[in-house]
C-alpha positions as CSV (number, residue, x, y, z in Angstrom):
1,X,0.0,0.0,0.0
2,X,0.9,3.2,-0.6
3,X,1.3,6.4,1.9
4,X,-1.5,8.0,-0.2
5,X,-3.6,5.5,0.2
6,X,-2.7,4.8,3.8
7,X,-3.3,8.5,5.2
8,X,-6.2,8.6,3.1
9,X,-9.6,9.4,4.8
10,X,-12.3,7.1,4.4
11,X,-15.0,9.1,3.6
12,X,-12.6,11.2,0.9
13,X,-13.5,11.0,-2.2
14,X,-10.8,10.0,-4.5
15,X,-11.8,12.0,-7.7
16,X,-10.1,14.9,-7.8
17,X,-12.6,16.5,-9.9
18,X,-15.4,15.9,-7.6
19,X,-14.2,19.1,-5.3
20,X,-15.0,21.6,-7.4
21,X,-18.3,23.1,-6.9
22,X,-20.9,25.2,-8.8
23,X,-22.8,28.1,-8.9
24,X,-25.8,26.4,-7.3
25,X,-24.1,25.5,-4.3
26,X,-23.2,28.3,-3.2
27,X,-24.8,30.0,0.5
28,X,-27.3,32.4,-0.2
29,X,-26.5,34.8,2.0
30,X,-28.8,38.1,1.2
31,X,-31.4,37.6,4.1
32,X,-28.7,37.0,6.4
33,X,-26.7,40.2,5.5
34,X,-30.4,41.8,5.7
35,X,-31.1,40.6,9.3
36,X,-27.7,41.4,10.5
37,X,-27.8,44.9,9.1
38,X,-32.2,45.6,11.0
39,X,-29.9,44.0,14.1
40,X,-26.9,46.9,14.2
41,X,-29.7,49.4,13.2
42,X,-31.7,48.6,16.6
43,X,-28.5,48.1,18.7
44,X,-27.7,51.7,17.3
45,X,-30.6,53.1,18.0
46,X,-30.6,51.9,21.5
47,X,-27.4,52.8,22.2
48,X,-28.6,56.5,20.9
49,X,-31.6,56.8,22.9
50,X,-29.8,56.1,25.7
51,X,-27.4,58.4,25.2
52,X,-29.4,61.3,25.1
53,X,-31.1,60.1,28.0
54,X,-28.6,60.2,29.7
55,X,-27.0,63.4,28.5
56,X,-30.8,65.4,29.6
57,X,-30.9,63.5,32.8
């Protein structure tokens, strides 16, 4: 046996070509991006009300 074969992983595939991937594949990550920015925007907004809330107190 050889060391390639030996240090292998089981579930590995051995076809080189089957590592590539395509366009289909790929995360869609819009609505995540979307959530995260509504997210900052309220921490933000928070973080400003309190602010002046504290500046007027």
């Amino acid at each position: 046996m050889s060391e390639d074969t030996i240090n292998r992983s089981p579930t590995e595939p051995t076809d080189p070509e089957s590592h590539t991937t395509t366009a289909e594949e790929e995360p869609i990550i819009a609505g995540t991006i979307f959530l995260t920015l509504i997210f900052l925007m309220m921490i933000f907004g928070f973080w400003t009300i309190m602010y002046v809330m504290l500046l007027n107190r």
